[in-house]
N, C-alpha and C positions, 0 to 999 in steps of 0.2 A: 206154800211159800214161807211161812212161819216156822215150820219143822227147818225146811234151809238154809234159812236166814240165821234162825238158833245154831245149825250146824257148823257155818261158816264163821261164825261170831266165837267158835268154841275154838275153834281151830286156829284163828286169830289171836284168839287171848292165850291159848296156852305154848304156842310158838313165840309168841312175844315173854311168857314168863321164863320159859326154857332159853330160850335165843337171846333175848331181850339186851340181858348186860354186855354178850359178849358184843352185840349191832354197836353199844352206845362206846363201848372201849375200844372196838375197830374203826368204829366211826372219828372218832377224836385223833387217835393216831393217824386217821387216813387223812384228816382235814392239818395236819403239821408235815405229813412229808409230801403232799402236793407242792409245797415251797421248802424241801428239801435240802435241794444245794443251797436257794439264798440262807437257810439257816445257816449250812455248815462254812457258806463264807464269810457270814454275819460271825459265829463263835468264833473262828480261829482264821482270821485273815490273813497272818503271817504265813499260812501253810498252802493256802487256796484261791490267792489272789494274788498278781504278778504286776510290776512296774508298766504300764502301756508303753512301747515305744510310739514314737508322732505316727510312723508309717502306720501304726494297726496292725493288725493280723497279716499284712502284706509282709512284715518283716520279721516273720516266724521263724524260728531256726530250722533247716530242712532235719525231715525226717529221721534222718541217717544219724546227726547228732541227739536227735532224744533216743533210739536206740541205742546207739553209745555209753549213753547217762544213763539208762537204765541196767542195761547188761551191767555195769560199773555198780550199780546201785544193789543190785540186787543180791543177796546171800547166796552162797551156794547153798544149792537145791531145793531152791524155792522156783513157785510155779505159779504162773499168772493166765488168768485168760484173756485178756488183752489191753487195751489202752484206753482213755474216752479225750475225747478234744477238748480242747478248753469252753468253758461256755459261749464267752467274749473275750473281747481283746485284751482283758483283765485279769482271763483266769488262769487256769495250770492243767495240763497233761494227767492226772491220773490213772493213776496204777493198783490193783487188786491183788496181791498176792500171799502164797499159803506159805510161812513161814516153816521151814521142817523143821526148826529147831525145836519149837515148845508146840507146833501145831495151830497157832495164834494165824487171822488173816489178817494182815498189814495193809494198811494204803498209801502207798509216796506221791509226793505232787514233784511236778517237774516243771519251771519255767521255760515258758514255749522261747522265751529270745536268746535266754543264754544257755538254755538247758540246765541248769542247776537244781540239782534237788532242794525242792521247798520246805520240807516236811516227810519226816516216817513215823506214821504213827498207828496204835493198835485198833484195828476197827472192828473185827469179833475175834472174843478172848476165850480161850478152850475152859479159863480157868471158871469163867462163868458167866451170867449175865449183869453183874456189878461192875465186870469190868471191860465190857462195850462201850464203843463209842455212842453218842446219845442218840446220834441216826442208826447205828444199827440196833439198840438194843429197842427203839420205834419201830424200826422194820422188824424186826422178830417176835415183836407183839406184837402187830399188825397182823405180818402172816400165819403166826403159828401160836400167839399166846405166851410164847417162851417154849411153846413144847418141844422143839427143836433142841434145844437146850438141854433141855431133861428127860428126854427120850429119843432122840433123833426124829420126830415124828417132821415131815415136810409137809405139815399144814393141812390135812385130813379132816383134822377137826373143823377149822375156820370153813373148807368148802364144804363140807356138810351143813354146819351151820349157815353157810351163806346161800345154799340150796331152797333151806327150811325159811329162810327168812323172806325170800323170793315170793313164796308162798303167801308167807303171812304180812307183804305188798299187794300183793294181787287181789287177796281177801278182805284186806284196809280197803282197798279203793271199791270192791263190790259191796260192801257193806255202808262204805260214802255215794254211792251214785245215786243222785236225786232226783224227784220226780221231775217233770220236763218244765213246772211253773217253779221250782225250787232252786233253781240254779243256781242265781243270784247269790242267795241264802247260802246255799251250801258252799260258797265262794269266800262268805264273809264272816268274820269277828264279830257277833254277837255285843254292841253295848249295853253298859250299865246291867251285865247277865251276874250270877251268883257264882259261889267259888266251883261249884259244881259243874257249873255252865262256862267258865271260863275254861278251867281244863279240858272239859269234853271239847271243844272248841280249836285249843293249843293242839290237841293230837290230831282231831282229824286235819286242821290245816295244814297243820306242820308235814304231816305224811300225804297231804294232799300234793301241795307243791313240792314235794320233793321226789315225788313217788317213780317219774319218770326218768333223773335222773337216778335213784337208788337203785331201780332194777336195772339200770345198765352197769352201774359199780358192782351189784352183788353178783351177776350174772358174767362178767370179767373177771372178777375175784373168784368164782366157782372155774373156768378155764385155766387161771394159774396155780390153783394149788389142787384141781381133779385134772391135771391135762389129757394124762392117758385118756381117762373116761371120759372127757368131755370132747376130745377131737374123734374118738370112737362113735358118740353120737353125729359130732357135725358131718362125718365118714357118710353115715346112715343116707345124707339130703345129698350132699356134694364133695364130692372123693377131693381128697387132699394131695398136693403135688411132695415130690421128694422135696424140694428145696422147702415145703413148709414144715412136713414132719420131721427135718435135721436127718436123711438119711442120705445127703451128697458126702460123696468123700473122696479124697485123692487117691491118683494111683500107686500103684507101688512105688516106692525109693528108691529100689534099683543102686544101689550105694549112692544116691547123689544126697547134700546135704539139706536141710530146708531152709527157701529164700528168705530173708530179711524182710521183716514186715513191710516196710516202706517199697517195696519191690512191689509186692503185693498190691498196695494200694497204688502203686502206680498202673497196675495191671490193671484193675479196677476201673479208674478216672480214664485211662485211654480210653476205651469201650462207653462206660457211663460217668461222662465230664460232672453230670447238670449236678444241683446242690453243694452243700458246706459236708465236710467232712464230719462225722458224729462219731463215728466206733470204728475201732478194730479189734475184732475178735479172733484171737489165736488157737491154731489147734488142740484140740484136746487130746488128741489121742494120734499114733503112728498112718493113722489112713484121713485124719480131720483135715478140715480146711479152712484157711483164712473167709472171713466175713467181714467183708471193707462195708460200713452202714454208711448212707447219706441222707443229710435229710433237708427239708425248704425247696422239695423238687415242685413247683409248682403243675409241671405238664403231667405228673404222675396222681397228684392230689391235692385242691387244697387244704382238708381237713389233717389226712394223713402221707403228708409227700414226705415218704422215706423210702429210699430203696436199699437192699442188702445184698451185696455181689459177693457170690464162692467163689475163692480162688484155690486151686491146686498148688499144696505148700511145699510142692516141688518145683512144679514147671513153671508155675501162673500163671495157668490156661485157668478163663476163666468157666466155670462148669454148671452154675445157675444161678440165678436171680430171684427176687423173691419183693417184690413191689405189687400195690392194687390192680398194676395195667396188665401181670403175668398171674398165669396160674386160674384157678378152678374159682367159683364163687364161695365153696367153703373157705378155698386159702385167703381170700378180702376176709370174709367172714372172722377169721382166725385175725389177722392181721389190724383189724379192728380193736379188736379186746384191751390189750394196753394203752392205745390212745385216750378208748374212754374210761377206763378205769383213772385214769392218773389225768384226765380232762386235758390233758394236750393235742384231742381232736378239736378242740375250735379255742386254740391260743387261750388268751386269758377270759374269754369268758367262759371256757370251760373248766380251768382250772377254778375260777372263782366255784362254780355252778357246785363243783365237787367238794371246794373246802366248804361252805355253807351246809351241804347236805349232809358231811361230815358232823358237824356241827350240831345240826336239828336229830341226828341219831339219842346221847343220851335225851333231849328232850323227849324225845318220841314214849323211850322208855320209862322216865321217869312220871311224864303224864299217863300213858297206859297202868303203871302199878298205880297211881290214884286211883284211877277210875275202878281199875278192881276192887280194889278198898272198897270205895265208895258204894261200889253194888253189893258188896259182903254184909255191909255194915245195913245196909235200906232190908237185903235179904232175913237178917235177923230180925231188926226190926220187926217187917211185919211176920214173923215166926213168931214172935213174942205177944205181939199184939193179937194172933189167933188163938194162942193160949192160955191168955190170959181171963180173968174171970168176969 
């Protein structure tokens, strides 16, 4: 038990020395884009937030005119992949789009009542990471460190890292489980303990309480940035349907043109009324298909009611679906991972749950490197005191 206990203990400390910084750096960025958009309505509200009309979202301009405004808006031969709804009745329409001119992605907001463009401004910049918007250049440290940036790498590192760190959570908490009269104890903050005893204290709490939400962040964060390899595994327990692995797609064009988005999601709402409108995702490609998202579907989820309907970007037949209630238990499985990652599986007290554990990351770290310290320093010590005369 002793030789294992040392094993696991080894394993812990040196995953936390190798890993350690990048947890406490991902962790921080991950605990500021949890509240994301309120940031980016909070810095630049002339761009991101829109006059209420009295009616509310009841007297949204139809569809047809923010296509209008946007097609208007947009450079030739620039490419977008789709639109997102406003949050509230406050907010604006945005748009994502790859600028050909310099290579730059753009984002426009669009007032949902009069359609007027709000704002065009640069949100990742070819020319580098100084010149990102301050959420994207969060989100590109977040996911990839910058390496994106400086290698094209999509984040490789981070799920490896966030693999390794899975690891050295599961090893934290074997190494905390206490005897069956120690509970208590092992629950609480030590007073009036020494600097030694306080920090030992700080980490194991800290990584205590947060331990169960961490491994579902790290473990969401290993499926977005491993997804091949990580839907390969979930494949292994429970096969995955087309509409979740993104292999539905239109049929041929036949010369006909493709429908206007708004076509689309009217295609969509016939079939599946229930929820608010969240996304539309346009095709990517000459065979892709519209993805009308909704979400606040109550009879689908309460944690995660969002449903996502395929629509054929010719005919707008719709061709699959992609909600908890359809599909294989890998596809829930899968469909899970970004609500807990980003804590919008249980409203705000999960979002809270994740900015906090966000938070306790550098601490984890920065008490772990003590404690190292501290055993190196006790370790010479008595080295010194055997050698001595």
């Amino acid at each position: 038990m002793k030789a294992r206990r040392k094993l696991w203990l080894d394993i812990h400390l040196y995953i936390g020395l190798v890993a350690g910084a990048m947890l406490a750096l991902i962790g921080l960025t991950g605990s500021a884009l949890v509240f994301w958009s309120e940031i980016d309505e909070l810095l630049d509200p002339s761009m991101f937030t829109s006059t209420a009309a009295p009616a509310g979202e009841a007297a949204f301009a139809p569809l047809g005119r923010i296509r209008e405004a946007l097609d208007a808006a947009l450079p030739a031969g620039a490419k977008t992949d789709g639109v997102r709804m406003p949050r509230n009745e406050n907010g604006c329409y945005k748009v994502y789009y790859d600028d050909a001119a310099n290579g730059d992605t753009r984002r426009l907001c669009i007032d949902p009542y009069t359609a007027k463009v709000l704002g065009d401004r640069v949100y990742w910049s070819k020319s580098g990471p100084t010149q990102h918007s301050l959420m994207s250049f969060l989100f590109q440290l977040h996911w990839s460190l910058l390496l994106y940036d400086v290698a094209g790498d999509p984040g490789v590192v981070v799920g490896v890292a966030a693999l390794l760190l899975v690891v050295s959570v599961a090893t934290g908490v074997y190494l905390w489980w206490p005897s069956p009269r120690k509970w208590l104890a092992a629950f609480t903050l030590k007073r009036n303990a020494s600097r030694e005893r306080l920090n030992y204290d700080l980490h194991k709490l800290g990584g205590v309480y947060t331990a169960a939400v961490m491994i579902a962040v790290l473990i969401s964060g290993v499926s977005m940035n491993l997804s091949t390899q990580f839907q390969w595994v979930v494949a292994l327990f429970s096969p995955l349907s087309a509409a979740q692995r993104g292999e539905i797609v239109s049929g041929p064009a036949e010369g006909r043109p493709r429908i206007p988005f708004e076509q689309a999601v009217g295609a969509a709402a016939r079939r599946y009324p229930e929820g608010r409108l969240e996304d539309i995702g346009f095709p990517k490609e000459a065979n892709g298909v519209y993805e009308v998202c909704r979400k606040d579907i109550a009879e689908v989820s309460r944690f995660i009611g969002t449903r996502c309907v395929m629509v054929d970007q010719y005919s707008g037949e719709i061709l699959g679906v992609r909600d908890p209630t359809h599909g294989t238990a890998g596809d829930v499985f899968m469909q899970w991972q970004w609500p807990l990652h980003s804590g919008r599986a249980f409203g705000w007290t999960g979002r809270i749950l994740v900015f906090v554990t966000g938070l306790v990351c550098p601490l984890l770290f920065v008490t772990g490197v003590i404690r190292w310290l501290q055993k190196r320093r006790a370790k010479r010590f008595q080295r010194g005191a055997k050698t001595s005369p």
